[in-house]
PABA-202342 format. One record per residue (C-alpha): residue number from 0; x negated, y, z. Coordinates in nm, 4 decimals, decimal comma. Layout:
N
+-----+----------+----------+----------+
:   n :        u :        v :        w :
+-----+----------+----------+----------+
: NUM :        X :        Y :        Z :
...
+-----+----------+----------+----------+
! end
This chain:
183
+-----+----------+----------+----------+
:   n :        u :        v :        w :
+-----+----------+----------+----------+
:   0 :  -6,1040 : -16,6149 : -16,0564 :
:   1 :  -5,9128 : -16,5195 : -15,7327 :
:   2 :  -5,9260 : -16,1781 : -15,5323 :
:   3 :  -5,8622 : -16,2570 : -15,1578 :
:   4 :  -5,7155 : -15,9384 : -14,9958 :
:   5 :  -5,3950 : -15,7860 : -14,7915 :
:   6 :  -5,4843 : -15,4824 : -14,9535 :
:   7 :  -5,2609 : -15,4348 : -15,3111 :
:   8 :  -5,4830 : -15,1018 : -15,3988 :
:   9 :  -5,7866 : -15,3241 : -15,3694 :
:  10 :  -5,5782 : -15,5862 : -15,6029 :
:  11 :  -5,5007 : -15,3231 : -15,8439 :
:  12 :  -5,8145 : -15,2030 : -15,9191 :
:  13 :  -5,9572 : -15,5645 : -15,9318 :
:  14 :  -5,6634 : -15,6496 : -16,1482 :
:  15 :  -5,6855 : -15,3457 : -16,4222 :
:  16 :  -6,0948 : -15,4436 : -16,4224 :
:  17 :  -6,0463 : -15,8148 : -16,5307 :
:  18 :  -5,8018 : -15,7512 : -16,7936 :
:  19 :  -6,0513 : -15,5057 : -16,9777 :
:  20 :  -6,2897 : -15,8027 : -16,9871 :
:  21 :  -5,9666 : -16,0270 : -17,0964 :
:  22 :  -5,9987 : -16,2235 : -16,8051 :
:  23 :  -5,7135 : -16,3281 : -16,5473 :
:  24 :  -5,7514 : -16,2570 : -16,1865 :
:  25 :  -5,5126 : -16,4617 : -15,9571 :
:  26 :  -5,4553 : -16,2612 : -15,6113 :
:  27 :  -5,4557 : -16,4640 : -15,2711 :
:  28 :  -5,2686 : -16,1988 : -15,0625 :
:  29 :  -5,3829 : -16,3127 : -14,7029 :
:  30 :  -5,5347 : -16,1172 : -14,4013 :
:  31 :  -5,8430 : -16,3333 : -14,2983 :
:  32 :  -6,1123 : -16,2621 : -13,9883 :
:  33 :  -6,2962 : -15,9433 : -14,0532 :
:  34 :  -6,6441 : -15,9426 : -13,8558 :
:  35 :  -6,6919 : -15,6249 : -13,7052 :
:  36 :  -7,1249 : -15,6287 : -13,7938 :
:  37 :  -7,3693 : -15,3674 : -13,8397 :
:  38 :  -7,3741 : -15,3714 : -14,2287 :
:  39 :  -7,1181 : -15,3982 : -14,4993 :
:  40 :  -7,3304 : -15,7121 : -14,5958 :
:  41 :  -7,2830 : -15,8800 : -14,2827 :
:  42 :  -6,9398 : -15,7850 : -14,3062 :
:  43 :  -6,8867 : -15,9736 : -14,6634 :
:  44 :  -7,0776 : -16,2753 : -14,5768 :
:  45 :  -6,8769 : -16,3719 : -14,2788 :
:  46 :  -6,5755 : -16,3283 : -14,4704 :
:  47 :  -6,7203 : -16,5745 : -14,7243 :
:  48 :  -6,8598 : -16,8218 : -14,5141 :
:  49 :  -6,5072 : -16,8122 : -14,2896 :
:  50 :  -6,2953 : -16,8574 : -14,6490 :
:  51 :  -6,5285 : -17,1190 : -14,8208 :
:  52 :  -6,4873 : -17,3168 : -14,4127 :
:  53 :  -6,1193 : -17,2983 : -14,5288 :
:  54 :  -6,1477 : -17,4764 : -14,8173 :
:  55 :  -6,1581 : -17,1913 : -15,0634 :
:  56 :  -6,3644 : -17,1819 : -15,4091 :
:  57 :  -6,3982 : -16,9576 : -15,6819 :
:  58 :  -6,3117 : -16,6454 : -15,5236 :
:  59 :  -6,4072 : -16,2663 : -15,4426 :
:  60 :  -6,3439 : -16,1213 : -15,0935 :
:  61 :  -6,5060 : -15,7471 : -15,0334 :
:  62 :  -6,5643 : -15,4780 : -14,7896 :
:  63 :  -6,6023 : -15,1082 : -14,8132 :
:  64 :  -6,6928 : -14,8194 : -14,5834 :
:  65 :  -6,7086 : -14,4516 : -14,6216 :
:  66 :  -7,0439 : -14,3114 : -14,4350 :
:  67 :  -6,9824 : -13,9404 : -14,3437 :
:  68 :  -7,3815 : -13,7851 : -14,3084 :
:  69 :  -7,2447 : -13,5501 : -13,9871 :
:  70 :  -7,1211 : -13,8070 : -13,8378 :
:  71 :  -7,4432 : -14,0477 : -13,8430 :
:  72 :  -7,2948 : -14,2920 : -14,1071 :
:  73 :  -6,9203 : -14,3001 : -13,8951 :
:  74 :  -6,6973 : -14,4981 : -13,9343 :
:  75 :  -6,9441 : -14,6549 : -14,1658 :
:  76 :  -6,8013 : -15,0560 : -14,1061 :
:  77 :  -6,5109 : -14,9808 : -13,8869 :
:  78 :  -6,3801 : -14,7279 : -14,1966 :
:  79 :  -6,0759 : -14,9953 : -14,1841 :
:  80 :  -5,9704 : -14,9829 : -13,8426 :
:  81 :  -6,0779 : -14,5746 : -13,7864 :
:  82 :  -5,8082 : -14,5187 : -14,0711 :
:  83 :  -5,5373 : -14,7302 : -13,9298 :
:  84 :  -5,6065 : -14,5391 : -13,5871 :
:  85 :  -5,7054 : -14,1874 : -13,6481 :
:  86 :  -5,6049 : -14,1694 : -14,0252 :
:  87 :  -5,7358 : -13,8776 : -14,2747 :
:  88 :  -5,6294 : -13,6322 : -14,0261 :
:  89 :  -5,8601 : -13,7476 : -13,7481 :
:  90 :  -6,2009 : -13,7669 : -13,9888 :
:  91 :  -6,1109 : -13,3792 : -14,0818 :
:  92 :  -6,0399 : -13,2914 : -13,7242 :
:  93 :  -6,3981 : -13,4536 : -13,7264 :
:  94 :  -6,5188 : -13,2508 : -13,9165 :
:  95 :  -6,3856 : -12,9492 : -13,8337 :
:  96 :  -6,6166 : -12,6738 : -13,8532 :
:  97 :  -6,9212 : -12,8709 : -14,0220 :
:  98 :  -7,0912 : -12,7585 : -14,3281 :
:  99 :  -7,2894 : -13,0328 : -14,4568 :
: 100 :  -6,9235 : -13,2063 : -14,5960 :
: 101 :  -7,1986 : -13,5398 : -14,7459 :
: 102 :  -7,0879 : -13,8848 : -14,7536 :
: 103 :  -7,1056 : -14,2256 : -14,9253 :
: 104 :  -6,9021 : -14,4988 : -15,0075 :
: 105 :  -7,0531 : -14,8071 : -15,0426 :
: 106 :  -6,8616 : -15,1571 : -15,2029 :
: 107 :  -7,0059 : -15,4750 : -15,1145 :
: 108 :  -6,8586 : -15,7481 : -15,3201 :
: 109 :  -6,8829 : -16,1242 : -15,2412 :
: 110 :  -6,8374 : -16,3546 : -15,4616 :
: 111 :  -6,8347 : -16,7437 : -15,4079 :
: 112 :  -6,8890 : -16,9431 : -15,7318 :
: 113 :  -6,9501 : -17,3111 : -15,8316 :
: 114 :  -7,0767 : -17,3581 : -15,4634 :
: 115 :  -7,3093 : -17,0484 : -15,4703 :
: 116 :  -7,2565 : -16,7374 : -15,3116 :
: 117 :  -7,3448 : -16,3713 : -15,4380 :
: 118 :  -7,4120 : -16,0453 : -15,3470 :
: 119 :  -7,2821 : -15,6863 : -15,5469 :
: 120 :  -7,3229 : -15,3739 : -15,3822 :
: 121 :  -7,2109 : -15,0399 : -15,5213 :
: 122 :  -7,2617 : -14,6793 : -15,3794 :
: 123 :  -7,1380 : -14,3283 : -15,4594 :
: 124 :  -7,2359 : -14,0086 : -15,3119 :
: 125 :  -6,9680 : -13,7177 : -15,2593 :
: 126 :  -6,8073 : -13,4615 : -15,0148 :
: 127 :  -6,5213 : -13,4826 : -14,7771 :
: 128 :  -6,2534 : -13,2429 : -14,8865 :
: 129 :  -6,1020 : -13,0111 : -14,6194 :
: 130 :  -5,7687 : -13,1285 : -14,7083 :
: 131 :  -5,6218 : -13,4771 : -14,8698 :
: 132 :  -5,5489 : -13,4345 : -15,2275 :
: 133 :  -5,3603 : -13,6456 : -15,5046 :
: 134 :  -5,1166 : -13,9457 : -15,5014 :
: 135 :  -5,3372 : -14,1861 : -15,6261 :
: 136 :  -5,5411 : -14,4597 : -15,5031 :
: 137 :  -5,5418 : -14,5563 : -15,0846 :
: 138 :  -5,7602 : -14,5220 : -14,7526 :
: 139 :  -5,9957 : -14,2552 : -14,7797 :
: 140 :  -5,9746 : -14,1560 : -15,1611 :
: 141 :  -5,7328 : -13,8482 : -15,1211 :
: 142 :  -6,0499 : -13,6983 : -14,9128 :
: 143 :  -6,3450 : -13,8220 : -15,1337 :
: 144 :  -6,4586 : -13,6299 : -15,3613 :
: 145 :  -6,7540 : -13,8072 : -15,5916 :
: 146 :  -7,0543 : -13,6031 : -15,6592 :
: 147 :  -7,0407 : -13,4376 : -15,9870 :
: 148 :  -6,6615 : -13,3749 : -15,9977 :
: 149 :  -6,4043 : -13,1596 : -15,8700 :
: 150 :  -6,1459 : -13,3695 : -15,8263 :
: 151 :  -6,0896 : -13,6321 : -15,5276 :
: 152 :  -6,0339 : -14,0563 : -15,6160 :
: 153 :  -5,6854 : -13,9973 : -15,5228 :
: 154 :  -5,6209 : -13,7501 : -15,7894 :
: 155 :  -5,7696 : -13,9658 : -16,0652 :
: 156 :  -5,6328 : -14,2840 : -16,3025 :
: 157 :  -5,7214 : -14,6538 : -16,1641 :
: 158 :  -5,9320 : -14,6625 : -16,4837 :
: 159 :  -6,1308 : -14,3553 : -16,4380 :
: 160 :  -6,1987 : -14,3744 : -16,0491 :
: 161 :  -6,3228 : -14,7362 : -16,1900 :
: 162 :  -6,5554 : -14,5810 : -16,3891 :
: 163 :  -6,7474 : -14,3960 : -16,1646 :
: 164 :  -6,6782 : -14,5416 : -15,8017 :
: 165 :  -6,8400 : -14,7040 : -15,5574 :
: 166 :  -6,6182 : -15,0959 : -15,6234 :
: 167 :  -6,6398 : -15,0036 : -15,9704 :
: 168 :  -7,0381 : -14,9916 : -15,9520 :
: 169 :  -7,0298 : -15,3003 : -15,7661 :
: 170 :  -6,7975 : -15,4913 : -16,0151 :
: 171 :  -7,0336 : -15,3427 : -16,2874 :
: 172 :  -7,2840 : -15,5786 : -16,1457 :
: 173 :  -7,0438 : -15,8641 : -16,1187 :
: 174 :  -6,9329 : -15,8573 : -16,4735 :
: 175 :  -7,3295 : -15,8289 : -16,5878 :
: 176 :  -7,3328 : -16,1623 : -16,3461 :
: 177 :  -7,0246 : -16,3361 : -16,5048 :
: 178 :  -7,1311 : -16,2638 : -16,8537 :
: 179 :  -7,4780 : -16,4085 : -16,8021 :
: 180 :  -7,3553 : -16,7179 : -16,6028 :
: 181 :  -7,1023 : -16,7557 : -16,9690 :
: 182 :  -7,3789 : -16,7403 : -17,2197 :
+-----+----------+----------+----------+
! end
């Protein structure tokens, strides 16, 4: 299986996920066309159908956004591009003075398989932080906090933010997929 991403983070957790199952994960680090859409969905299926027009098979490509309830679902799609321009520091000048601190983080994997492409969508709920915290992880994690804990993604192990996130939800429901397609 390959993992098509610039992003090493994203490769990482990919990476430490396959070898629990004892499976090898080969990573195509390449920047590719990233459809600016409405839904993470639309997002993911673009990507696909752009990489499979390139000749690519047997691969996973996926898109996540971080959906802040004060700010309607912002940056929602464009959580990419509203990191690389405002960073952490411009979603908490954001929020600056707002209460309801509610968000989501939502993973939509695509996967393209034997021809066939596939659909795995994870979501956690949580709280923005007031102030980035940790060393681990990347993008938005040092600010996320995942309801039920006290701690932010950044401030956790690979394995246990896997355990509990939003990708690792979504490649919950890919492994359930690859195991059935092996039996």
């Amino acid at each position: 299986m390959k993992i098509i991403t610039s992003n090493p983070g994203k490769y990482e957790e990919y990476h430490k996920f396959f070898e629990k199952m004892g499976l090898p994960i080969e990573w195509i680090r390449m920047k590719y066309p990233e459809l600016q859409a409405d839904t993470t969905e639309e997002v993911v299926i673009e990507s696909l159908n752009y990489l499979i027009s390139k000749g690519y098979r047997d691969f996973i490509v996926d898109d996540s956004g971080i959906f802040i309830d004060a700010l309607n679902g912002f940056p929602g799609v464009y959580s990419s591009y509203v990191y690389k321009t405002i960073g952490l520091g411009g979603i908490l000048k954001l929020l600056d003075g707002e209460k309801n601190r509610g968000a989501k983080f939502v993973t939509v994997i695509g996967l393209e398989l034997e021809g066939n492409t596939h659909l795995f969508v994870g979501e956690v709920r949580g709280t923005i932080n007031f102030k980035p915290q940790g060393e681990n992880g990347f993008g938005y994690d040092p600010i996320f906090i995942p309801e039920g804990h006290s701690r932010t993604f950044a401030e956790m192990s690979i394995e246990e933010k896997n355990s509990i996130s939003h990708r690792g939800r979504a490649m919950n429901k890919l492994k359930e997929f690859l195991i059935k397609k092996m039996i």
